[in-house]
N, C-alpha and C positions, 0 to 999 in steps of 0.2 A: 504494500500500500504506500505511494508515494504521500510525502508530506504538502499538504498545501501551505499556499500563502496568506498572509494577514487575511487578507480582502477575501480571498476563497473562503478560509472558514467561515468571515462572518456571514458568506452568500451562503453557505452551507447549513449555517445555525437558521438561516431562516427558510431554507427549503426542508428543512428536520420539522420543521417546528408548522408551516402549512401540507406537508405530507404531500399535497401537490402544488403545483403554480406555475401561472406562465409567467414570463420577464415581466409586465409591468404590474402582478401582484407582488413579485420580491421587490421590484422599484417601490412601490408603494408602502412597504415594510423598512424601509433605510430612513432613519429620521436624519441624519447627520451626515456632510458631505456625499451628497446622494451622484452617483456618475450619470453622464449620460446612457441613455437606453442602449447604444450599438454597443459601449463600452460593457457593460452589464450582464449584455446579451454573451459576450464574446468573454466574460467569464464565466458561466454557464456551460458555453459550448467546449470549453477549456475543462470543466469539474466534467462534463462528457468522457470528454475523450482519456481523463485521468482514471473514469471507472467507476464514478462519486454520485453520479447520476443517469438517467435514464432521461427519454422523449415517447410523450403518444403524440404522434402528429395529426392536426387537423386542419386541414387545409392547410396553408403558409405556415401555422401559428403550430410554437412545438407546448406542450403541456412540462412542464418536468418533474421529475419525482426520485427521492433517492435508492440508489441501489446500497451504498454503504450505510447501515445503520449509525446511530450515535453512540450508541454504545460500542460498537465493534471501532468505531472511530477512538471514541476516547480511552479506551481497553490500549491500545496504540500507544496514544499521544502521551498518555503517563506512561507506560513504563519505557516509552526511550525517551522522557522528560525524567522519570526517576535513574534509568542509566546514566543519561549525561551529567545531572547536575546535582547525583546525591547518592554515587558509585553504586548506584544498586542496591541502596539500605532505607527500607520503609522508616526504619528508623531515623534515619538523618531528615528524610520529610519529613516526618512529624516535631522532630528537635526542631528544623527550621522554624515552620511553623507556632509554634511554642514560644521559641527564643525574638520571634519577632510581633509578639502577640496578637497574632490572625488568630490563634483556638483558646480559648478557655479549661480553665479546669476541668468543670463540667461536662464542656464537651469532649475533653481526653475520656473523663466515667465515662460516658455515653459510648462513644468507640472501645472502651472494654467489655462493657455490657455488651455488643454488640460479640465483639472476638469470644467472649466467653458461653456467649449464648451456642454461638456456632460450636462447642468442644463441649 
């Protein structure tokens, strides 16, 4: 599975998130520096040809929908995010995490409750 770009994912978070669409409902979904439509389109036909997405054609107008789930996505993106940048140790994410107080105590219990419920 090839890595997208900034802008891919974010086209990507919102065809996950309408399940189908054509280019000018993900236009329609960019609140913030929004590209023009050809641009748009032509990242689209890019997330295509990478594998990320799919087309039902109707007439001119293509429909798109994803073939990579989000989860098989993100299953991905963390662990060669936790390879590169935390040698491979769930542990050192969470230390980060922690040490730069994004998690709470609380939410540590809760993620043991979780580990412990699973064993």
């Amino acid at each position: 599975m090839q890595k997208l770009t900034n802008k891919e994912e974010e086209i990507m978070q919102i065809i996950w998130k309408l399940k189908k669409a054509f280019v000018k409902d993900v236009m329609a979904e960019i609140k913030d520096d929004q590209p023009h439509y050809n641009t748009l389109s032509t990242i689209i036909r890019n997330l295509e040809e990478k594998g990320f997405v799919s087309h039902n054609a109707y007439g001119n107008t293509h429909q798109y929908f994803p073939v990579v789930q989000i989860e098989e996505y993100r299953e991905k993106f963390m662990n060669t995010a936790i390879e590169n940048y935390f040698n491979s140790s769930y542990k050192n994410l969470v230390s980060f995490f922690a040490e730069e107080d994004k998690i709470s105590a609380e939410e540590l219990r809760e993620i043991l409750e979780i580990i412990e419920k699973k064993h």
